[in-house]
N, C-alpha and C positions, 0 to 999 in steps of 0.2 A: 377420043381414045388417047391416052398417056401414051406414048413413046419411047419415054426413059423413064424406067421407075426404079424406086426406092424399095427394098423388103427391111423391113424391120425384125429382127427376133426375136420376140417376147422369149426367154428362155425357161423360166420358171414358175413366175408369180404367183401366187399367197393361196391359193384353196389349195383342197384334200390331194390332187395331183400326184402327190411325190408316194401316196398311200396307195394307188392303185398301180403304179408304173416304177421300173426301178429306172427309166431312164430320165425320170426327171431331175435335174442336177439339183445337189444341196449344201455342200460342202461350196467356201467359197474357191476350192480348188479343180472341182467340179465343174461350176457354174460358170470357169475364166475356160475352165476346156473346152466346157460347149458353146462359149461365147468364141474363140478361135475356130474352130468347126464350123460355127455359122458362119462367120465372115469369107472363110475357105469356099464352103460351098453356095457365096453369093451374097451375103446378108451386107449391107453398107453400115447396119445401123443394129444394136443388140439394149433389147430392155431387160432392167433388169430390178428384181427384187435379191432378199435375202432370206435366206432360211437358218434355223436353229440345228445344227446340225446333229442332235442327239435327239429333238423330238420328232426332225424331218417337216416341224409346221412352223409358216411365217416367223416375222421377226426382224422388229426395227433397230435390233444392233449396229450401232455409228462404226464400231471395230468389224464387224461384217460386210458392211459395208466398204469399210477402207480399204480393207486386206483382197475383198474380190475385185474391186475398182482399180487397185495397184497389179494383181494380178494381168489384169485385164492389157491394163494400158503398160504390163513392161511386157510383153509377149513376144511383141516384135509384129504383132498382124495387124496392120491400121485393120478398125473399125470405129464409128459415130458410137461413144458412151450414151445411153440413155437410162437414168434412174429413176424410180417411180418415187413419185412424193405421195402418194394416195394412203398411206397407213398412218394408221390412229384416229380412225373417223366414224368408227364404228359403234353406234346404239343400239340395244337393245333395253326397252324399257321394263322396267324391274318390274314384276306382275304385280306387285302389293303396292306398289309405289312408283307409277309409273315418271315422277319427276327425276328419279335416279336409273343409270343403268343396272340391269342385272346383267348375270352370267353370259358373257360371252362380249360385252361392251368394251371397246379398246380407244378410249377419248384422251387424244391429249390437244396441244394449241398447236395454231399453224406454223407459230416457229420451229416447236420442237418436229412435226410433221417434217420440215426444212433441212432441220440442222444437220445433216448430215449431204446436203446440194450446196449447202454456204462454204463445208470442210472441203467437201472434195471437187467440188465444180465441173459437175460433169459437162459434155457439148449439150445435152437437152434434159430435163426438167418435166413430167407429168403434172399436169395441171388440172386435176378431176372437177369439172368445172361446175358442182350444182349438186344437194342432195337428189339420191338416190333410196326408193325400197328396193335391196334385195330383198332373197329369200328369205330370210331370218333376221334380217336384221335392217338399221337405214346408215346410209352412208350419209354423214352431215356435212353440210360446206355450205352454209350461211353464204351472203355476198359478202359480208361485212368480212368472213375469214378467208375466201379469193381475194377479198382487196389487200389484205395483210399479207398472205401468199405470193401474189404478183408483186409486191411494192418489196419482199424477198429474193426474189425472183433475179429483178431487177439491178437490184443493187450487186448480188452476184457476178451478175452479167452473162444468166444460164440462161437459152434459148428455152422458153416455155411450149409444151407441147398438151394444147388442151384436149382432155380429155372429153369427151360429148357422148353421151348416155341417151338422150334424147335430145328434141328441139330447144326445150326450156334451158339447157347447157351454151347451145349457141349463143343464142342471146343473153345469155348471162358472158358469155365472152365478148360478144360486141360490145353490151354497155361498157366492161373493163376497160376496152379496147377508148371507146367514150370517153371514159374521164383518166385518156390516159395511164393509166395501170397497167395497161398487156400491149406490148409492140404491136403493133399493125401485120407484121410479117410473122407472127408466130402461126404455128402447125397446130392442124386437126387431125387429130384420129377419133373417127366416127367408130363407135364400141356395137355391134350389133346381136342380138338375141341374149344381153346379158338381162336375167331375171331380176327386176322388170323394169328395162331400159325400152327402147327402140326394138323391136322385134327384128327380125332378120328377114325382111321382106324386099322386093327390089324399088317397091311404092316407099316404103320407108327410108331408103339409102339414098333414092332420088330428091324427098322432101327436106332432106337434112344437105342433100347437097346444095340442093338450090337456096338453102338459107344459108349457106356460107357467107363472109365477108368476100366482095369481088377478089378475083385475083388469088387466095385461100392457097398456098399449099397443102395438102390432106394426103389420108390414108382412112384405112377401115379395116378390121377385122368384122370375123361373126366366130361365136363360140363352136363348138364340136364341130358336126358332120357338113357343117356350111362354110369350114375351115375354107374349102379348096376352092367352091364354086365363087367363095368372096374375092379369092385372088381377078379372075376372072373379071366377076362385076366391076371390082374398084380403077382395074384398066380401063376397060372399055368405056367409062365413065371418069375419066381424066384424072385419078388418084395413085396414090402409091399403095403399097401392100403391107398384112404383116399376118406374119403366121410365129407357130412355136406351143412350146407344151403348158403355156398360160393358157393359152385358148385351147388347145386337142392334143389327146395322149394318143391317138389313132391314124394313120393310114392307110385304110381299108379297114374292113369289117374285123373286127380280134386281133389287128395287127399294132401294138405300139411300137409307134415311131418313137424316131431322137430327133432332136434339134435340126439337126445336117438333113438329115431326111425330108424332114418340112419342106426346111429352107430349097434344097435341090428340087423337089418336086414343084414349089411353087418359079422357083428361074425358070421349070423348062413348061410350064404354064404361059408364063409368058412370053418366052421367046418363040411358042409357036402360035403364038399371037404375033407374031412381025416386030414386039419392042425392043427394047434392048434393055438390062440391068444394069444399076448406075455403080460404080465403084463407090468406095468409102469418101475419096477424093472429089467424085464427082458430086456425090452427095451434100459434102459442104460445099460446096460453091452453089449449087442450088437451093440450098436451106440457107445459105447465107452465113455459115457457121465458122470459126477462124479453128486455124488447125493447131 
């Protein structure tokens, strides 16, 4: 069992979300509220996408970026910056033609995927470690573009935090790790019942554990109604936590939650579990992260 842990806040992230719930933030003024909110009620650590804030859908705007990351970081509330690098990876192969994407395909290269972790250098860095089918679409990440990613990374000097979808993730981060490209010390978040990654099983959280690199800082989410019960698992099996409206718009049956709500419900998850929740402060010194 973990003893001090980590909660992370996903606050927003990139599906339909912000369509079903008004409490999902979208605006980057929004998004630094509920990122303050989280930290308040526990959160060390806040991930973060962007949104268009007139269609309410994703959006890899470098000035959306900057403006919620400035937001964020002049607030006054330490919290651990985490920004997702995982956008623009998305294929969808064109029916007629399937060597091109069609409609709904969002490709670009792993610099410009970056360039926006190069501008503002956040403390951590998403590192989606290995093509992915989702539902509709495939998530691309070749090695060849984690090694150009990490060797970005890198140079930085952003604490990379891999993202693991399944097994085949792991070890594509070990090899990295192999020839040198990804610190040794960098973070796992184990991604659980994302369609069709790793299932959200407790067979499955265990085999992913036990494929870590010795020694591994980690975490784990699982999407919707297994939001809660993940907190739970990922303690008692020596990881950190992360909840937030990326993963579930709900807290009980019809009820949407916010951000703060998550986050509070998963500290006292824990704490009656015997652990204790790590501050922001505590946080880098155990991820290793300079302030």
């Amino acid at each position: 069992m973990n003893n001090e842990v980590i909660i992370t806040c996903a606050l927003t992230g990139s599906g339909d979300s912000a369509s079903k719930s008004d409490k999902v933030p979208v605006t980057p003024q929004e998004i630094a509220a509920d990122a303050v909110r989280a930290a308040k009620a526990g959160a060390a650590v806040v991930h973060v996408h962007v949104r268009n804030p007139e269609t309410k859908r994703f959006s890899r705007s470098l000035e959306l970026y900057k403006e919620t990351s400035k937001l964020i970081r002049e607030s006054g509330v330490d919290v651990i910056l985490n920004l997702t690098a995982g956008m623009g990876a998305d294929f969808v192969p064109d029916k007629d033609n399937p060597n091109i994407g069609g409609p709904g395909s969002d490709m670009i290269t792993p610099y410009e995927r970056v360039r926006h972790i190069l501008e503002i250098k956040p403390d951590i860095s998403t590192l989606d470690c290995g093509s992915l089918n989702y539902a509709t679409s495939v998530y691309v990440a070749s090695m060849d573009m984690l090694r150009e990613t990490a060797k970005h990374l890198a140079e930085a000097g952003v604490k990379a935090e891999v993202e693991a979808f399944e097994l085949g993730h792991i070890w594509q981060a070990k090899q990295l790790m192999k020839e040198g490209l990804l610190p040794t010390d960098s973070i796992f978040q184990l991604c659980m019942g994302v369609p069709y990654g790793a299932e959200a099983t407790p067979q499955n959280m265990l085999a992913m554990v036990n494929a870590l690199p010795h020694g591994a800082a980690w975490a784990s989410f699982a999407l919707g109604r297994m939001e809660m019960p993940w907190v739970a698992m990922s303690v008692l099996h020596g990881g950190h936590v992360r909840v937030g409206l990326e993963d579930n718009i709900y807290l009980g049956k019809g009820y949407l939650a916010s951000n703060e709500e998550l986050v509070s419900h998963a500290r006292e998850i824990i704490e009656r579990m015997g652990a204790q929740v790590m501050s922001p402060a505590q946080a880098r010194l155990k991820l290793g992260l300079a302030k």
